[in-house]
N, C-alpha and C positions, 0 to 999 in steps of 0.2 A: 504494500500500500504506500503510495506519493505523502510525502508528511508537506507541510505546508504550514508556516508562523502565519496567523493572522495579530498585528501587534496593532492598538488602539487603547488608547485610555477611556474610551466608554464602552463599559458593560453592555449595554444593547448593542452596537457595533458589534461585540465580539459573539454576543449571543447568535445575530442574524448569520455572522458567515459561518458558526458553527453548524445552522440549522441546514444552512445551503449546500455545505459541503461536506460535514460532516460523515455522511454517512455513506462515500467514498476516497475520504483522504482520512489521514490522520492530520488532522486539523491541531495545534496546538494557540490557547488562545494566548497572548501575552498583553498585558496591561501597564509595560516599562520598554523603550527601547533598551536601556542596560541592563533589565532582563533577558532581553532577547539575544544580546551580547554574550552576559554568563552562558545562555542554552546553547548558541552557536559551536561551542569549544565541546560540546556533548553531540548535537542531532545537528546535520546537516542537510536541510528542508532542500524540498527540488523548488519552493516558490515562497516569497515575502509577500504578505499584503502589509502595506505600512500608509495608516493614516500619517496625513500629513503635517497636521501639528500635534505636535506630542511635547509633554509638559519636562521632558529631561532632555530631549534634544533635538534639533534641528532635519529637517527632512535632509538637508543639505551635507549636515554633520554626522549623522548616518548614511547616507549614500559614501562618503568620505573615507571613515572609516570602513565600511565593506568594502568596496574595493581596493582598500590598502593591503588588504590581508589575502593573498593567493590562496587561502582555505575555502574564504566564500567569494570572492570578487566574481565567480560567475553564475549567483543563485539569484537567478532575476528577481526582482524587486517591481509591484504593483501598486502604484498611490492611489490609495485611497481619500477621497475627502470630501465636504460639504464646502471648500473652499471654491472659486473660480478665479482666483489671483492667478493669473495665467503670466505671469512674471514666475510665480514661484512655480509655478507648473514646468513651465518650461526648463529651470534651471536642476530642478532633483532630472529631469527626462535628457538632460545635458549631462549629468554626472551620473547616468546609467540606469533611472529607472525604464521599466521597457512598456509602460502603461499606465494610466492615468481612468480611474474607476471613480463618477460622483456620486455622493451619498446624498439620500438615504438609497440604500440597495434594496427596492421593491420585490423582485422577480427574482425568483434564486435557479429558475434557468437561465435567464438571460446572464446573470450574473455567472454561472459557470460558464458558460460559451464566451466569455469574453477574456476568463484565465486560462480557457482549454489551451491553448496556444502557447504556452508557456508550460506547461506540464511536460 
């Protein structure tokens, strides 16, 4: 089974893509990018969903860090957000994220056909 971080500091966010995916990935939910950090050095996910502000660090500063490190540097990474700062959009999809997912995520088909592609 494909393991997959969904990282988000809001519980409903994490709750939804658990429900979506759950129950063909192993879905791991994370509520800390320097969580998701510690776990990295443990499980190495074939896919990142990472909301895009998150309260310990920057979309920027996690994309940053992952691909410093030739462990994970190539476990795509999918933004998630309710944001539409397409300034920032553009700059995590410049330093390697490989998709950009807005919230709220209604459809938990639609929303896997749009990370199949990345599996």
């Amino acid at each position: 089974m494909k393991t997959i971080f969904a990282v988000d500091d809001c519980d409903m966010s994490l709750t939804v893509v658990e429900f979506a995916l759950g129950d063909q990935y192993a879905v791991h939910t994370i509520n800390s990018t320097l969580k998701m950090f510690d776990l990295l050095e443990e499980i190495l996910p074939e896919l990142i969903l990472l909301d895009l502000y998150m309260p310990d660090m920057t979309c920027q500063d996690v994309m940053a860090r992952l691909k410093a490190n030739e462990r994970h540097a190539e476990i795509p990474v999918i933004i998630i957000s309710g944001t539409r700062n397409a300034d920032v959009i553009a700059e995590c999809t410049r330093m390697g994220a490989v998709h950009f997912i807005p919230k709220p995520v209604m459809d938990p088909d639609d929303f896997h056909n749009q990370i199949l592609p990345w599996l």
